[in-house]
C-alpha positions in Angstrom: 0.0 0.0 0.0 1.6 3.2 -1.3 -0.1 6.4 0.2 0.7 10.2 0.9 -1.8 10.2 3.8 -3.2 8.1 6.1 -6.8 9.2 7.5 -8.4 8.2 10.9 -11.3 8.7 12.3 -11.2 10.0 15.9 -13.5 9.1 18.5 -14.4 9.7 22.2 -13.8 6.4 24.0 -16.6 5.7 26.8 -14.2 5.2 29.6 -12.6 8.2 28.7 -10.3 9.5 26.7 -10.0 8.8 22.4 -9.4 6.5 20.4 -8.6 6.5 16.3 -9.5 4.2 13.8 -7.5 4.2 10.3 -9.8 4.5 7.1 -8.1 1.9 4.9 -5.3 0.8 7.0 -5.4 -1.8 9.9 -4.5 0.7 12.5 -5.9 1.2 15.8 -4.4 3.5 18.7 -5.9 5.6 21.6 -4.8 7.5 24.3 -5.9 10.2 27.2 -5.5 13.3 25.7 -5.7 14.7 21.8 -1.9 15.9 22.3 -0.8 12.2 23.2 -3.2 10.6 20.3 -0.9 12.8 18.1 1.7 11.2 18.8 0.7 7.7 19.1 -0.5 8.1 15.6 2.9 9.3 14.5 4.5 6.4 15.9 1.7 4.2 14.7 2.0 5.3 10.9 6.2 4.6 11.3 5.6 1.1 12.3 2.6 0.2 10.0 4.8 1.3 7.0 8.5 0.7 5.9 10.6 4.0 5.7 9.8 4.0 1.4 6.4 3.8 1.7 5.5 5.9 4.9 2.9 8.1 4.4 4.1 11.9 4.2 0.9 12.9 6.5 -1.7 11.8 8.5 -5.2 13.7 8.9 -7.3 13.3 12.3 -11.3 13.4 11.7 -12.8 14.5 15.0 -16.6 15.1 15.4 -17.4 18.4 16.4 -21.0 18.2 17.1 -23.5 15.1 17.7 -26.5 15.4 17.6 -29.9 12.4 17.3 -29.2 11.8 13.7 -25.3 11.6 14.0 -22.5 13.8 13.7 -23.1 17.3 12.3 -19.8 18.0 11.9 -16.0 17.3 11.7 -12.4 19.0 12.2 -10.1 18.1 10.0 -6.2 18.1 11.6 -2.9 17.3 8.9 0.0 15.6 11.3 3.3 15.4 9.5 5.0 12.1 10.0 8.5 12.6 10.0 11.0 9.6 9.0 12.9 10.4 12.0 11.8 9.8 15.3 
C-alpha cells in the first residue's frame, strides 16, 4: 500500500479518553489526551509502514458536534509524519 496520507477517524472512547481508527489501514491507537493521540498516531503510521512507503501525512477526523441523527460536523487536523523519530 503506497499512500501520501493516512486518515483516521477519531472518536471519544466511553471510559474516557479517544481512540482512532484508520480508514483503509489496519491501525488502531488511543490514548488520554488529543496531544498524546498525536503522537501515538505518528508512531503508529512509522511502524505500519517501511521508511519507502510511509505516508508523508496523516489527517485526524474529529466530530465536532452530535446530535440524534449523527454527527453534524468534523475537524479536520494534517499531522506530519517525520521519517525520524
Amino acid at each position: 500500500m503506497l499512500t501520501n496520507e493516512v486518515i483516521f477517524l477519531v472518536e471519544e472512547a466511553p471510559e474516557g479518553g479517544y481512540t482512532a481508527r484508520a480508514l483503509g489501514a489496519s491501525i488502531f491507537t488511543e490514548a488520554d489526551t488529543l496531544p498524546e493521540l498525536h503522537a501515538q498516531l505518528r508512531d503508529a503510521a512509522r511502524c505500519q509502514f517501511d521508511e519507502g512507503r510511509r505516508p508523508g501525512m496523516v489527517t485526524v477526523h474529529i466530530p465536532t458536534l452530535r446530535h440524534s441523527r449523527g454527527v453534524a460536523g468534523w475537524v479536520a487536523i494534517p499531522i506530519k509524519v517525520s521519517s525520524r523519530a
